[in-house]
N, C-alpha and C positions, 0 to 999 in steps of 0.2 A: 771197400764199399764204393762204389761208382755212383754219380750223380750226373746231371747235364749241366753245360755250362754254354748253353747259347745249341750248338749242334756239334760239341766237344765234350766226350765225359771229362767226369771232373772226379776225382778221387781226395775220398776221406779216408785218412790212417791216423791212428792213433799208434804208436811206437815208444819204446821205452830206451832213453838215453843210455850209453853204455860210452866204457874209455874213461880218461882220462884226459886224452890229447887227438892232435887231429887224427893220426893212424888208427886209432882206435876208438874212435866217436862211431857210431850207429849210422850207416851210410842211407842216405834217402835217396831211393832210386828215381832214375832219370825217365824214366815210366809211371810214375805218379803224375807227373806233371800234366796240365793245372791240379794242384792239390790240396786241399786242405790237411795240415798234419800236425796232430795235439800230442806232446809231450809234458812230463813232468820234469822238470829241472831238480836236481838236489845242490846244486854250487860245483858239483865234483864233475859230471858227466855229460855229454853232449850229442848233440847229430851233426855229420856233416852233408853238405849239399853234393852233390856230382857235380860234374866240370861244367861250368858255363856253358849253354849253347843258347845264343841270341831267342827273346820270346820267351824261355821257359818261363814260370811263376811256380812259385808256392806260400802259400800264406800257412805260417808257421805259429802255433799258440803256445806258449807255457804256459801249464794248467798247473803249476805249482803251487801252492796258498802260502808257504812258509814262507816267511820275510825273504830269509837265506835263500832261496828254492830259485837260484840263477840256473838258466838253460845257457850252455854252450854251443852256439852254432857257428859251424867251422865251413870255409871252402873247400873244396875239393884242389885238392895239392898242385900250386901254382897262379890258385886263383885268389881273388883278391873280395870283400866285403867293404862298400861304399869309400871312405878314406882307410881303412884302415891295412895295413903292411900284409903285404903277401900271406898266404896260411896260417893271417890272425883271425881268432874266433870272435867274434860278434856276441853281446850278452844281453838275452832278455831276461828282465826281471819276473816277477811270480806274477801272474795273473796278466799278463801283456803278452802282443803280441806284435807283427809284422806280415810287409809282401814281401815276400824276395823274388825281386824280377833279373834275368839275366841280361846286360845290354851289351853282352858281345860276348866272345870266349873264353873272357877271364875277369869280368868282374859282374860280380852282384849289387843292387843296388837295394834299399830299402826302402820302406813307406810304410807308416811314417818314418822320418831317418830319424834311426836308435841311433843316441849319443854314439860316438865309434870315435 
């Protein structure tokens, strides 16, 4: 579903986490972007982002309610998430959310910064 975002669509997905690890997390396409995209977190499964390219944004929600109900979101292989070690995943808790802005070709930043 497409929305405007100034004189930019702006795309809403909802997606269902899949994997276990980065290779096999739920890949968000680099075509959504600006996006808003609602998952549910179970603690096991996750999304990951596509490769940094400077500007992108997506604001990511877990719609999880269970305490346990962490979203796994991973980089895209090589890239990097606020401090956290090369093709480590980033973990939002149940009912939280974040931006993920890209500020160059290999790292994501966040807003608010989740603990990492």
């Amino acid at each position: 579903m497409a929305a405007r975002l100034g004189n930019a669509p702006f795309n809403s997905e909802v997606m269902s986490p899949a994997g276990s690890d980065q290779g096999s997390a739920t890949l968000i396409r680099q075509r959504f972007s600006p996006g808003l995209i609602m998952a549910a977190g179970d603690a096991v499964t996750g999304l990951r982002l596509p490769a940094a390219s400077k500007g992108k944004i997506f604001y990511i929600k877990n719609t999880g309610t269970n305490q346990l109900a962490i979203l796994y979101v991973y980089p895209a292989v090589g890239n990097a998430v606020n401090s956290l070690a090369v093709n480590s995943p980033i973990q939002l808790g149940p009912q939280t959310s974040a931006t993920f802005i890209a500020g160059d070709s290999t790292t994501w930043h966040t807003i608010p910064v989740v603990p990492s």
